[in-house]
TITOR-268164 format. One record per residue (C-alpha): residue in three letters; z, y, x. Coordinates in steps of 0.05 Angstrom, whole numbers, padded with zeros to 5 digits, always signed. Layout:
ALAZYX ...
//
This chain:
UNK+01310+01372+02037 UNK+01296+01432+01994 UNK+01290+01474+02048 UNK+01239+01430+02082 UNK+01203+01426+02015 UNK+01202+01504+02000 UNK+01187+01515+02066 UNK+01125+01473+02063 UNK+01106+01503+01995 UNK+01118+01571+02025 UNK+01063+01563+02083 UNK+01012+01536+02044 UNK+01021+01586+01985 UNK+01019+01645+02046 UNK+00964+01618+02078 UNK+00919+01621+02013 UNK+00939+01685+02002 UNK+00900+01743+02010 UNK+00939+01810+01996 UNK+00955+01879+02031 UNK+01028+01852+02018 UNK+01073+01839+02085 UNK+01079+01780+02109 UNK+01156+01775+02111 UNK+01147+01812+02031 UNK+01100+01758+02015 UNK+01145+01698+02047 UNK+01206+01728+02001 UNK+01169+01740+01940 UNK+01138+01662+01945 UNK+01207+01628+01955 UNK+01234+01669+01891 UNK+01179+01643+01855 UNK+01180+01573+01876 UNK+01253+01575+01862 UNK+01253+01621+01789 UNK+01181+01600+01764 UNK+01155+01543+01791 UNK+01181+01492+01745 UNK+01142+01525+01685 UNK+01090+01558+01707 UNK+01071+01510+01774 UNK+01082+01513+01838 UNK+01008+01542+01849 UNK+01012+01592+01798 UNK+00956+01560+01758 UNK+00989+01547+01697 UNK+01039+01479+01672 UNK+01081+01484+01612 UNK+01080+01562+01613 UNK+01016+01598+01626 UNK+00987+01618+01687 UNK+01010+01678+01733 UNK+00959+01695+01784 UNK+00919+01765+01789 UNK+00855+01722+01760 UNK+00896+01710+01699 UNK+00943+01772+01681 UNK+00914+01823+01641 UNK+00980+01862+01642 UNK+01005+01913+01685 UNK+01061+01907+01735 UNK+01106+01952+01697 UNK+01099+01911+01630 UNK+01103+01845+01664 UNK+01163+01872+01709 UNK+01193+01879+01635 UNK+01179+01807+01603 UNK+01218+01780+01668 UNK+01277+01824+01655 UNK+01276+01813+01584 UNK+01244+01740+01573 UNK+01212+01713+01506 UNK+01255+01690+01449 UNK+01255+01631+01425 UNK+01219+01599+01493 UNK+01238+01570+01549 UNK+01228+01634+01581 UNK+01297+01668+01594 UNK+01324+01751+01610 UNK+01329+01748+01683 UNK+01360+01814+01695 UNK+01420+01781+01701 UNK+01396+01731+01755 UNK+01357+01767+01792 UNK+01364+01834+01837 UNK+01318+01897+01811 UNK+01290+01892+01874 UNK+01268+01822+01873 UNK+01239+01835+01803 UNK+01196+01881+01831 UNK+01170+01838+01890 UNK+01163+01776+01835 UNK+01122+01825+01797 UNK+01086+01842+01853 UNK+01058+01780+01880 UNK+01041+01745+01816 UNK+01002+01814+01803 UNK+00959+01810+01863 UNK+00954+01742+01903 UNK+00903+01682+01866 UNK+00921+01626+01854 UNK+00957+01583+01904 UNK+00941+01516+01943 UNK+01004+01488+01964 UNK+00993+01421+01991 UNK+01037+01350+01987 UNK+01023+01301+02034 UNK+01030+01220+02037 UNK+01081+01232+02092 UNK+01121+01277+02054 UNK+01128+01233+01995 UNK+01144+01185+02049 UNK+01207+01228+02086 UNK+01226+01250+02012 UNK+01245+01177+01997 UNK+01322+01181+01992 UNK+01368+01109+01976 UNK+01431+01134+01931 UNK+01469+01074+01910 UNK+01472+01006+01946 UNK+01439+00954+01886 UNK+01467+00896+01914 UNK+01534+00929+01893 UNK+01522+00939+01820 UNK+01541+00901+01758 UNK+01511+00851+01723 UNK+01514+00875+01653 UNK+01519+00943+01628 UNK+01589+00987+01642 UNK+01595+01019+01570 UNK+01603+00988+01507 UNK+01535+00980+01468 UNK+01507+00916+01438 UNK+01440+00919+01481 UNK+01413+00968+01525 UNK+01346+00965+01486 UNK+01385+01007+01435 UNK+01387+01063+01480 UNK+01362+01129+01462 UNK+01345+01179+01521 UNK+01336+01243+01516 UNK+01314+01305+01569 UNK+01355+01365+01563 UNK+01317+01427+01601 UNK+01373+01471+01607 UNK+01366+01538+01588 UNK+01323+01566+01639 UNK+01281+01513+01640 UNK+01302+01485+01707 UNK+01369+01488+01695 UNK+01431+01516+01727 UNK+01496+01483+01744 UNK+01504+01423+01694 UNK+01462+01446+01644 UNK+01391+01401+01653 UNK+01410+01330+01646 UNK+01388+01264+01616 UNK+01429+01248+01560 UNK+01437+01174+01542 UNK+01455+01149+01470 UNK+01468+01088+01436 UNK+01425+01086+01374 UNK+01465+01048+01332 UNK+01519+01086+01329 UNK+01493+01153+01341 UNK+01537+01161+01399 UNK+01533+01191+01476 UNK+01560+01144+01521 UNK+01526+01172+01596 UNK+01490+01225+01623 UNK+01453+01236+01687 UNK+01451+01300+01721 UNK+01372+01327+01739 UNK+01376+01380+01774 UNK+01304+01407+01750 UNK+01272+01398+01682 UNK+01278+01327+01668 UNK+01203+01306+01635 UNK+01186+01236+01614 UNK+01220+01162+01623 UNK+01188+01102+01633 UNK+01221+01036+01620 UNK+01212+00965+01661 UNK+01176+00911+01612 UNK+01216+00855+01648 UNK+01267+00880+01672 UNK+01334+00905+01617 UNK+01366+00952+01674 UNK+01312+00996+01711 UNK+01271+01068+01688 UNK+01238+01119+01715 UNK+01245+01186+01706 UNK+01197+01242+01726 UNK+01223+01313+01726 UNK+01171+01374+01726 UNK+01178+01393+01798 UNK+01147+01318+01814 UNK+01214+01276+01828 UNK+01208+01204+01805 UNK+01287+01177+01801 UNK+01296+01100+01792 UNK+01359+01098+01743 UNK+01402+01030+01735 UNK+01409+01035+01659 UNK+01470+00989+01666 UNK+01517+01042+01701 UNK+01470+01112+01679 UNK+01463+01118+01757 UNK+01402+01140+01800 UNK+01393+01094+01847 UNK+01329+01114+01889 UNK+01294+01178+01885 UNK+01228+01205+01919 UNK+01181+01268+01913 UNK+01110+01253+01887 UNK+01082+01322+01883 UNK+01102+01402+01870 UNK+01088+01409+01794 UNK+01074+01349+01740 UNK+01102+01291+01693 UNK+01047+01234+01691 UNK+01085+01173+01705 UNK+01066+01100+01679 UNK+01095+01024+01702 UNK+01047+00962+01713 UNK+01056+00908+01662 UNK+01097+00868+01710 UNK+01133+00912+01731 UNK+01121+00918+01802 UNK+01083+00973+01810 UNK+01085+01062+01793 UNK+01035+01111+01790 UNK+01050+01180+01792 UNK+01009+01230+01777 UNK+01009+01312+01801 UNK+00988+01380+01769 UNK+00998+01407+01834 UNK+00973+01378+01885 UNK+00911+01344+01854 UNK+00936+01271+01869 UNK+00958+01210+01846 UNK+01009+01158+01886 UNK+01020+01085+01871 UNK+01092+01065+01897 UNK+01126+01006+01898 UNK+01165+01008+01829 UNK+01232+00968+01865 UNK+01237+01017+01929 UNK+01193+01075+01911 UNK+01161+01067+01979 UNK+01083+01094+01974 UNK+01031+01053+01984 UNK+00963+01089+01957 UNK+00946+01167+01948 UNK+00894+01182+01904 UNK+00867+01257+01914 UNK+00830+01279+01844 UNK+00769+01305+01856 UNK+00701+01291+01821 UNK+00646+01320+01778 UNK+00660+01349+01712 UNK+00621+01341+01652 UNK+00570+01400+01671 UNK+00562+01366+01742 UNK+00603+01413+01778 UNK+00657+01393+01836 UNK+00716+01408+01823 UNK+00789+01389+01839 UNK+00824+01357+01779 UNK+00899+01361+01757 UNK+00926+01288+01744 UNK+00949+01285+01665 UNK+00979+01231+01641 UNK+00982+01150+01669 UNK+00981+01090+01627 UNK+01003+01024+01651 UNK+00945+00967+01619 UNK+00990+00915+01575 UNK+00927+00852+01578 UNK+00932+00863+01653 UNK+00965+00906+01708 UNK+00909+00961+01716 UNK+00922+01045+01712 UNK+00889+01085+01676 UNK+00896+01156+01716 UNK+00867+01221+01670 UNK+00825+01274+01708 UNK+00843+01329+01668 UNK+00791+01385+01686 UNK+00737+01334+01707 UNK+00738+01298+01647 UNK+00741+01224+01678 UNK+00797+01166+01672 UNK+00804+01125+01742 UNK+00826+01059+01730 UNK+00871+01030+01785 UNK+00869+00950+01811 UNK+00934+00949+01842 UNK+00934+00873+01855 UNK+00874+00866+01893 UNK+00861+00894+01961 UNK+00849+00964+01978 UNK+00871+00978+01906 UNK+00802+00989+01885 UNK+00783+01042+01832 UNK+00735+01046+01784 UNK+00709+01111+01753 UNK+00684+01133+01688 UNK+00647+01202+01692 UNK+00643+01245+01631 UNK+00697+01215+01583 UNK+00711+01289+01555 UNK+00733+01352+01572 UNK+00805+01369+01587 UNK+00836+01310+01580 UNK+00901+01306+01557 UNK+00956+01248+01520 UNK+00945+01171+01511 UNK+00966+01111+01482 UNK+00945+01038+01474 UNK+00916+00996+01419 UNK+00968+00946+01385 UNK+00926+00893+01429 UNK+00942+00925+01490 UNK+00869+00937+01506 UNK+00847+01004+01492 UNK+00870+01073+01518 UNK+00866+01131+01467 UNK+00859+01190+01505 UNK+00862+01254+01477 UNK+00793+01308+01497 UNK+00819+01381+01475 UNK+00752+01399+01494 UNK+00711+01376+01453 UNK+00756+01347+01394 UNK+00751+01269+01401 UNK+00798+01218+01428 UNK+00764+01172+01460 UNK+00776+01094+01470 UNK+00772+01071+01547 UNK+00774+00991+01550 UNK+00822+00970+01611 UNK+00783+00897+01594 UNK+00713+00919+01609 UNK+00732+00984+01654 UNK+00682+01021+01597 UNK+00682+01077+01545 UNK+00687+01044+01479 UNK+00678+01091+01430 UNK+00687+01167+01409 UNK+00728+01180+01348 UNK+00724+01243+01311 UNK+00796+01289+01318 UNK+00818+01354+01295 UNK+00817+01412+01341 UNK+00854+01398+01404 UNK+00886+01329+01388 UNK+00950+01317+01430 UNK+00969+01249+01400 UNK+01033+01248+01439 UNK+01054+01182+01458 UNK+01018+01151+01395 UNK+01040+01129+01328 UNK+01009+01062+01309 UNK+01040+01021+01253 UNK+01023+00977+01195 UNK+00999+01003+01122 UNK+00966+00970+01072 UNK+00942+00901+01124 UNK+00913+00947+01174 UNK+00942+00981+01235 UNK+00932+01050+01238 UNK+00936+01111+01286 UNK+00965+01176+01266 UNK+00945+01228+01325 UNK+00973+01296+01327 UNK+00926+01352+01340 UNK+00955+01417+01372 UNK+00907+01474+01346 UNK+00864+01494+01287 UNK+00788+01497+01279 UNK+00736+01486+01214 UNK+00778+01421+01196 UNK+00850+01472+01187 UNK+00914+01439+01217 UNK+00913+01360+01208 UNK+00942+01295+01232 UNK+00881+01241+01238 UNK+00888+01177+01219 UNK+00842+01122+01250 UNK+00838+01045+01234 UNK+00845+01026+01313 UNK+00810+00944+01291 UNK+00737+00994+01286 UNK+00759+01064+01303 UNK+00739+01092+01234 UNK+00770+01157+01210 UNK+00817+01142+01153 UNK+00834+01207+01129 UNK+00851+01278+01161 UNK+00920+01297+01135 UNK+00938+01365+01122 UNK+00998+01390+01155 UNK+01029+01455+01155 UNK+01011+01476+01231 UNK+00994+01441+01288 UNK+01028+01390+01323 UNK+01042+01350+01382 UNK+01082+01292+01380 UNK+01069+01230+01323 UNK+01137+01181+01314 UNK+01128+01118+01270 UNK+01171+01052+01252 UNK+01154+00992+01210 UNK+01215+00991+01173 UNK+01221+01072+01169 UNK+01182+01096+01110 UNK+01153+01158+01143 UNK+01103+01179+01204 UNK+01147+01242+01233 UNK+01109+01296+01268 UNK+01132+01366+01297 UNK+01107+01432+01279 UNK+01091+01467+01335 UNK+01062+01539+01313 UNK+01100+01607+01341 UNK+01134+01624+01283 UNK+01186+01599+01233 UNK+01153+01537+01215 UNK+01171+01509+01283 UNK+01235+01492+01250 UNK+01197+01438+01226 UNK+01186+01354+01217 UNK+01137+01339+01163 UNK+01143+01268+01143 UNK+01079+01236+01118 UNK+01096+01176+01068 UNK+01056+01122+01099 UNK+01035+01089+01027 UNK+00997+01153+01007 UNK+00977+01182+01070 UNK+01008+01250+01050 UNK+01062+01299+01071 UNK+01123+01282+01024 UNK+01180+01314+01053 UNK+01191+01369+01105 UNK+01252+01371+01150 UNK+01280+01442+01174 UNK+01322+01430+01247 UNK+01346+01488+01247 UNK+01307+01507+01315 UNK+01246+01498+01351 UNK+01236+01420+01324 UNK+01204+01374+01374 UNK+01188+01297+01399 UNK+01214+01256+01336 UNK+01228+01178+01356 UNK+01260+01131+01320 UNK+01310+01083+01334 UNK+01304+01011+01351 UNK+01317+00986+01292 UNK+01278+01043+01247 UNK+01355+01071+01212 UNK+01354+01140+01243 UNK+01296+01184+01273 UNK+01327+01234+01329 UNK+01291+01307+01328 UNK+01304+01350+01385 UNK+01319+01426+01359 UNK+01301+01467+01420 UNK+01298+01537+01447 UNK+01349+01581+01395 UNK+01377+01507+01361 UNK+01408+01468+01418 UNK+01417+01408+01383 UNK+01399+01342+01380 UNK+01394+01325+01315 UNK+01396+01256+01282 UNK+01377+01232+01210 UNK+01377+01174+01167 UNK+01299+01155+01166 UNK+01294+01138+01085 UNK+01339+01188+01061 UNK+01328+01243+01115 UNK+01405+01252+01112 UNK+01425+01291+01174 UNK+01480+01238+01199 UNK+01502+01263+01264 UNK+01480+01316+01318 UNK+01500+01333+01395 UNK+01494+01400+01431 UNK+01462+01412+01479 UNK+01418+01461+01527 UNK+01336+01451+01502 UNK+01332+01391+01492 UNK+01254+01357+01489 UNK+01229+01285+01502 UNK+01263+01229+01464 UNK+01252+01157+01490 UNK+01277+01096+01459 UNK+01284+01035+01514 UNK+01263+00996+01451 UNK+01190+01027+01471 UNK+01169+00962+01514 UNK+01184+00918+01454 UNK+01124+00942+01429 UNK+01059+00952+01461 UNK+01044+01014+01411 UNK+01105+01057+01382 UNK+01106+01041+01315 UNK+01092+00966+01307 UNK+01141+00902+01304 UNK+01172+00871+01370 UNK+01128+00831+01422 UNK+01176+00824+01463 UNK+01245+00792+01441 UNK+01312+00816+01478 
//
């Protein structure tokens, strides 16, 4: 299968080319990309968790960049690949990033359809889970990279925890940066995982198994589940698409290609950001990253209708719902707003005032003071310095902008945990860092150091201990007792990122009581 994939990558990336490079030179140099690069930096070149590499984009020479691949940057994801790679290859790597634009590799309904692969019989499986734990919905999950980013050998997995005890009890092997995890609202057993180089795995959370997996695209995490749990979208960097699948089988059923004006009226093709599942009624809500629009997706009627609103923002990034389930906060870098799309009304709702480049994660909502408010991250600094806003989500009014002590990305909250956690995300020492901001006086109180590159805080189910991954130079997950900030326990292992508590569909926003009892 990877061969048929890379192969199919290879033609199309060739084909766009336009260099005096050979052709067999140019074939080589593409598959070491696809295989050393891709996973960061897309399978187009344009650009996905590390920055672009295309001869639009590089302002270095060959010579320097030849270097950063030998050498990598500390304390990223980027590793010394002298060691993994022959001079010679280097140099062609070098080379073709150097001089070819950016690529247009291509993914096609039929592929995602041939990809589909069936790994464990379900009929076979158990009927409760295989390890001790008191409830799967105590389950922490969380994405370990590896240390080149895609992994080598054993090192990028999905590592599975019981959060009441702190302890590992499974892991899943991913054989490429595992991303994001989306959990079944009706079902206790069944996730998704999406890993960068567009994989969607259905894991059996009763045995830690993948039991279906299927290729969506070349580069991209968006992933989201329909309220009843029938349905997936998944959404691609690279290509420009979005697929709806059936969320049982993973068969394909709809392709969506993202395309549409922007905000200054100008075609253009659109990489799919993130996907939210409605929770008032089974609708999508797909983001059009460069075109600034959100598609929302009827997947219950015929011909799966969409419906599209032009001119949201621009770049379009994170969202979350409302405690009611109704609105989608989505993040505009662009123009520095998060904006509230109604899945009731299919409508823009309201703009609401953000820092500079709010991320908001996947959302912080919880109770203080008889109203429910949102605490959004916001991943750069402008006139307003580096803040966390706070919004009442009842009106949308701006609460407060909290100071913070660089920017951030991902906002963790609990009911019964005293603190709204968020990471510090700036290139320098204070990465090390979770601010905690008390939730009574809407100030930072306390500031954790991990101890590495400190990212995604979640708490558990039940609010006792919020998990902090310690990337890059820490390795560690780290885990903490959420009033006292005690460190309590911590596991090693290779990068790790995303944290996910199965608890998250007991909620409709992270950060609020249980809706749904189990």
């Amino acid at each position: 299968m990877l061969g048929k994939v890379l192969g199919t990558v290879l033609a199309a990336g060739v084909s766009s080319a336009i260099s005096a490079m050979p052709a067999d030179a140019l074939k080589r140099a593409d598959a070491l990309y696809q295989a050393n690069c891709a996973v960061c930096h897309s399978a187009s070149r344009g650009g996905y968790v590390g920055p672009a590499l295309h001869k639009d984009r590089l302002v270095q020479s060959e010579a320097a960049l030849r270097g950063t691949i030998m050498t990598g940057i500390p304390d990223t994801l980027m590793p010394p690949f002298h060691s993994r790679m022959a001079d010679e290859d280097i140099r062609l790597v070098s080379q073709y990033i150097k001089t070819q634009p950016v690529g247009r590799p291509e993914w096609s309904m039929q592929q995602i359809r041939d990809s589909l692969q069936v790994l464990v019989d379900e009929s076979t499986l158990p009927s409760k889970p295989s390890y001790q734990i008191g409830s799967v919905y105590d389950l922490m999950v969380v994405m370990a990279r590896g240390r080149y980013g895609r992994g080598t050998g054993d090192n990028a997995k999905t590592v599975f925890l019981d959060g009441a005890t702190n302890k590992v009890v499974g892991e899943i092997a991913t054989p490429v940066a595992p991303h994001i995890m989306e959990f079944s609202p009706v079902e206790a057993r069944w996730a998704w995982l999406k890993s960068d180089d567009g994989h969607v795995y259905k894991i059996d959370l009763y045995t830690l198994k993948v039991v279906r997996k299927v290729k969506t695209g070349l580069t991209g995490p968006g992933i989201a589940v329909s309220n009843d749990g029938k349905w997936l979208a998944a959404s691609s960097f690279v290509p420009n698409l979005v697929v709806i699948l059936k969320a049982d089988t993973l068969e394909p059923v709809k392709y969506l290609r993202l395309e549409g004006k922007d905000p200054d009226g100008k075609f253009i093709q659109s990489a799919g950001g993130p996907v939210i599942g409605s929770r008032i009624n089974n609708r999508f809500a797909l983001t059009l990253r460069q075109a600034g629009q959100i598609w929302i997706v009827d997947p219950d009627r015929e011909g799966m209708p969409v419906t599209k609103l032009e001119k949201v923002g621009r770049m379009l990034h994170d969202t979350f719902l409302t405690p009611d389930g109704r609105y989608s906060m989505v993040a505009s870098y662009g123009d520095n707003k998060i904006v509230a799309i109604d899945l009731k009304e299919n409508k823009v709702a309201r703009d609401i005032p953000a820092g500079c480049q709010p991320h908001v994660g996947s959302g912080a909502v919880t109770p203080v003071g008889g109203r429910m408010l949102a605490f959004g991250t916001n991943i750069g600094q402008c006139d307003k310095g580096d803040v966390v806003t706070v919004w009442d989500t009842a009106d949308f009014s701006v609460v407060k902008n909290i100071a913070v002590a660089g920017p951030t990305e991902s906002p963790a909250a609990h009911p019964d945990a005293p603190y709204v956690a968020v990471d510090i995300v700036s290139k320098d020492k204070k990465a090390s860092q979770i601010q905690l901001i008390d939730k009574q006086t809407l100030e930072v109180a306390r500031t954790l150091d991990a101890g590495g590159h400190a990212f995604f805080p979640e708490y558990t189910r039940d609010g006792k201990y919020l998990y902090v991954s310690a990337g890059y130079y820490g390795d560690r997950l780290r885990i903490y007792d959420s009033k006292t900030l005690a460190l309590v326990a911590e596991h090693k292992m290779e990068s790790p990122a995303g944290i996910f508590s199965r608890a998250r569909t007991q909620w409709i926003s992270v950060g609020l009581p249980p809706t749904r009892k189990h």
